[in-house]
N, C-alpha and C positions, 0 to 999 in steps of 0.2 A: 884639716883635710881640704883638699882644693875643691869644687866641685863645678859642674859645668850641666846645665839643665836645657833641655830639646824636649820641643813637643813635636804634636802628631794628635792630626785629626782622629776621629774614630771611623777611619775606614778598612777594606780588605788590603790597602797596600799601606798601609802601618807598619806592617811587621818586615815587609820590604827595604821599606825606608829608616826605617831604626836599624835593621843591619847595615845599613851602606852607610849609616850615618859616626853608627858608634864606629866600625871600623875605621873610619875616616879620621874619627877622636882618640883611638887607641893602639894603631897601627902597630907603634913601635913599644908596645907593653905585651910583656908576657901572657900568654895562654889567653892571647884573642878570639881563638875558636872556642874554644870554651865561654866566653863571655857572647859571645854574636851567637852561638845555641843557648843560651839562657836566654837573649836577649830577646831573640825570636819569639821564644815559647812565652816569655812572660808579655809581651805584648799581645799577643795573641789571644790569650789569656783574656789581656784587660777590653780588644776590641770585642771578642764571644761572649764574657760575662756579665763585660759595666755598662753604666745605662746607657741609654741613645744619645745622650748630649752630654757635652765637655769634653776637654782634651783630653788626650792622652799625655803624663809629664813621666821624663824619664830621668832621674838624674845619676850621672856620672860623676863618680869619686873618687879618687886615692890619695894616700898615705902613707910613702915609702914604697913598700914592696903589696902593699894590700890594695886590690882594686875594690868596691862595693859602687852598687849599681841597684836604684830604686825604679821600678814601674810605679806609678800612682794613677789613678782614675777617681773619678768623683765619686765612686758608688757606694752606696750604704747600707749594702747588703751582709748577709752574713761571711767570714771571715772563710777565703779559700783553704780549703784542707786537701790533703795529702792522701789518695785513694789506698786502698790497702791494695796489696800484689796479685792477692789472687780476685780482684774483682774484674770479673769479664766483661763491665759495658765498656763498650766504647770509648774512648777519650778518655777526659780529665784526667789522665796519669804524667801530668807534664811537675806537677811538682814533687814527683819521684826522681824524674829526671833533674832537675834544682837540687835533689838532695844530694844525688849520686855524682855529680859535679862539683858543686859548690864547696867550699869548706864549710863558711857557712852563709845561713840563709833565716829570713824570717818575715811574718807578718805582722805589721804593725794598726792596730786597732783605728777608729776613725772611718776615714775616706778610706778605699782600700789600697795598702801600698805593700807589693811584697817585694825583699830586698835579697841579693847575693853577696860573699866577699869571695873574692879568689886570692890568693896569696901568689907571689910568684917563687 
């Protein structure tokens, strides 16, 4: 798998900047809107929940016809999950959204790293 890794301070224009970025990386590969809303939410994600210091590392990969695409952040908190539907607070239902996109998707233990594949 080929991959290609970008960081990103943990700031509010993170998730700015990883859209203009991956775009820029993936233009000409299928179902880039679909990837650049993941890409979003899951940055987003890593600058609201991970700690206050360390980068943000994104890494970009494919495999033929399979895109996968890793957020990672230094944090060592407990492992993001997946809200139920009918829960009314606010927020955190971004990785409903990951699921309902994604083919597939998953979180990988350690540092927190949540990943997507899209097929094309």
């Amino acid at each position: 798998m080929t991959e290609n890794v970008l960081t990103f301070g943990r700031t509010t224009a993170a998730p700015r900047e990883a859209r203009q970025r991956v775009r820029a990386q993936i233009a000409a590969r299928e179902r880039v809107e679909d990837a650049i809303l993941l890409v979003s939410e899951l940055v987003t994600n890593a600058v609201k929940y991970g700690p206050e210091e360390g980068e943000i590392r994104l890494i970009l990969g494919h495999d033929g016809d399979t895109m996968r695409v890793t957020v990672h952040d230094p944090g060592l908190g407990p492992l993001p999950e997946m809200r139920a539907e009918d829960d009314s607070e606010p927020g955190g239902h971004g990785l409903r959204l990951v699921d309902a996109v994604a083919d597939r998707w998953g979180v990988e233990r350690g540092s927190t790293r949540v990943w997507f594949e899209l097929d094309s």
